[in-house]
N, C-alpha and C positions, 0 to 999 in steps of 0.2 A: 217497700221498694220493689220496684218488677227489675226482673233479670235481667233484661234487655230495655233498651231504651232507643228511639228513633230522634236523633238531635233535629236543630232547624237547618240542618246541611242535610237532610234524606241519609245519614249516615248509622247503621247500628250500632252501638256500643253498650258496655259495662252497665246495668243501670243507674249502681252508686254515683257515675256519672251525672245524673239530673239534668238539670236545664243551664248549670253555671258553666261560664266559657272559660274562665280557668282549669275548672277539671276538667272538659276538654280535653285543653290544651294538655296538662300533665297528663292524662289517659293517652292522649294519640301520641304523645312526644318525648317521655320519659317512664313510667311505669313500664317493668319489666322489660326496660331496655337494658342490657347488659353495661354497667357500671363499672370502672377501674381507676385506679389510683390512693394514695393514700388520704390527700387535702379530702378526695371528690367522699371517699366512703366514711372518712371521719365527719366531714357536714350532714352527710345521710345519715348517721348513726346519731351524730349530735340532736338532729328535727325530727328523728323517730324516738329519743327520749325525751324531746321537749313533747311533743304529740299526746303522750301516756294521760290516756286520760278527760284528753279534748278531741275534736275532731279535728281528721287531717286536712279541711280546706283552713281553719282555721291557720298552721302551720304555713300552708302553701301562700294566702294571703300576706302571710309576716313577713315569708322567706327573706323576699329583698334587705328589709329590714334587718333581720336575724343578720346577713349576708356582712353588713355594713356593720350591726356592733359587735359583730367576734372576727372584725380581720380578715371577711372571706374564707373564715374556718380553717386559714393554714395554721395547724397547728404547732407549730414554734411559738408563731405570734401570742395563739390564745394562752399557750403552756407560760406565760409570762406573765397573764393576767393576776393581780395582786388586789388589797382588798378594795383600792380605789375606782378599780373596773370592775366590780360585784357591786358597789355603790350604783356608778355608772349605769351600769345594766336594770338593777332592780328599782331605778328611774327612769327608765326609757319603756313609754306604753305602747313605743312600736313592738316588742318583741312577748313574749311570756314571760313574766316578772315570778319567778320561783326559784327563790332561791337553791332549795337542793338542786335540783337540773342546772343553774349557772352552776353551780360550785363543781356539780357532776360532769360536764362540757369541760372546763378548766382542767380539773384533773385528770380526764380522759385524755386531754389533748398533751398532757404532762407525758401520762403515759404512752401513749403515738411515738413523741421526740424520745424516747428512750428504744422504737424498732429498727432495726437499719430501713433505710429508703425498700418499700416495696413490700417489705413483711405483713405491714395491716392488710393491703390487697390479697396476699397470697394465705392470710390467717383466714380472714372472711371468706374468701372464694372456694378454700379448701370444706366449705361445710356445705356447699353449693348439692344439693342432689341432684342425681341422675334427670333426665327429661320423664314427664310423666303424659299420658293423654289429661289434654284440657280442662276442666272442669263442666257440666254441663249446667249445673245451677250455682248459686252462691252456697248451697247445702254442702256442698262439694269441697270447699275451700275452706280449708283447716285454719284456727289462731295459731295453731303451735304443729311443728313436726318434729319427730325425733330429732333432725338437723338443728332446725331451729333452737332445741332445748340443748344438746352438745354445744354449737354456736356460743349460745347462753353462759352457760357452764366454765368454757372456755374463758372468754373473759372476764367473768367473774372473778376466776380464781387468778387472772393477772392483774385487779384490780379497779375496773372498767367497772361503770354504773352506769343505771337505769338503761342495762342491755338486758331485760328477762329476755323468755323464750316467746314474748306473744309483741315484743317490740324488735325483736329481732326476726321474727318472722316475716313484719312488717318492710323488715329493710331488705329482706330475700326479695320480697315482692319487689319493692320499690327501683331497688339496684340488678334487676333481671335477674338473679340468681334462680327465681323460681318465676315460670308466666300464668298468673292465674285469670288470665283472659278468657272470658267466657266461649264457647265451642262457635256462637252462633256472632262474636264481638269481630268487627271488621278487621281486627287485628290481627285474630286468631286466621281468619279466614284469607286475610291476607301473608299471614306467616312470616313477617317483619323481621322476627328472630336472625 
């Protein structure tokens, strides 16, 4: 993969970007945009432990899908899913049919309805690192940081799954916490943050 990539708009970006205009779109429009709320970071958390393991345009293609069989991720809603909607789900080939992960989303979402309004936001945000300079290759851009694996840790031990330190990295990235836009990516250089 090269570092950098010239899309068919004359525009540089990300190379992991490629030639697909979905990634794109999530590169220019959501990646490392600063993320809040509790629904918004539990669907991000939920499609970064569905992810583990596949790639993420994979995910990004489902999303709508995913969006539609868990209730738009409000968690209340999912925190009530019982075995007829694990049925449900692990028939429906729009979404990723794995049962740990649904069962793991369910109970997460269990766990959400038991923070007061705002807590999830201010748990995740709180492991946020300081701003660092850019990265200048993908050599540069870590799976795990000590954040990340504290992060990790954290919910673990209040019973939250399929949150490691290398899926929760993924969601720093994804939810702005951390911008790992490359130094020379239109983004960085536009400074969007």
């Amino acid at each position: 993969m090269d570092e950098l990539r010239i899309g068919p708009d004359a525009v540089v970006r990300c190379g992991w970007v490629g030639d697909d205009a979905d990634y794109r779109r999530y590169h220019d429009e959501e990646w490392a945009v600063p993320l809040h709320g509790d629904r918004e970071l539990f669907e991000k958390m939920s499609l970064e432990g569905f992810q583990a393991g596949l790639s993420w345009i994979t995910i990004l293609r489902k999303r709508p899908r995913f969006r539609e069989a868990f209730a738009g991720f409000e968690p209340e809603t999912v925190a009530g899913f019982g075995a007829d909607d694990i049925a449900r789900l692990m028939a429906d080939a729009g979404i990723v049919r794995n049962r740990a992960k649904i069962e793991a989303t369910i109970s997460n979402a269990r766990l959400v309805t038991e923070m007061r309004p705002g807590e999830l936001d201010e748990l995740l945000w709180s492991f946020a690192p300081q701003p660092r300079p850019r990265p200048r290759t993908f050599a540069d851009v870590p799976a795990t940081t000590p954040e990340s694996e504290a992060m990790s840790k954290a919910l673990r031990k209040r019973g939250f799954r399929f949150v490691g330190p290398t899926t929760m990295y993924a969601l720093m990235q994804s939810a702005g916490m951390v911008d790992d836009h490359l130094q020379e990516c239109w983004r960085s250089l536009a400074d969007v943050r």
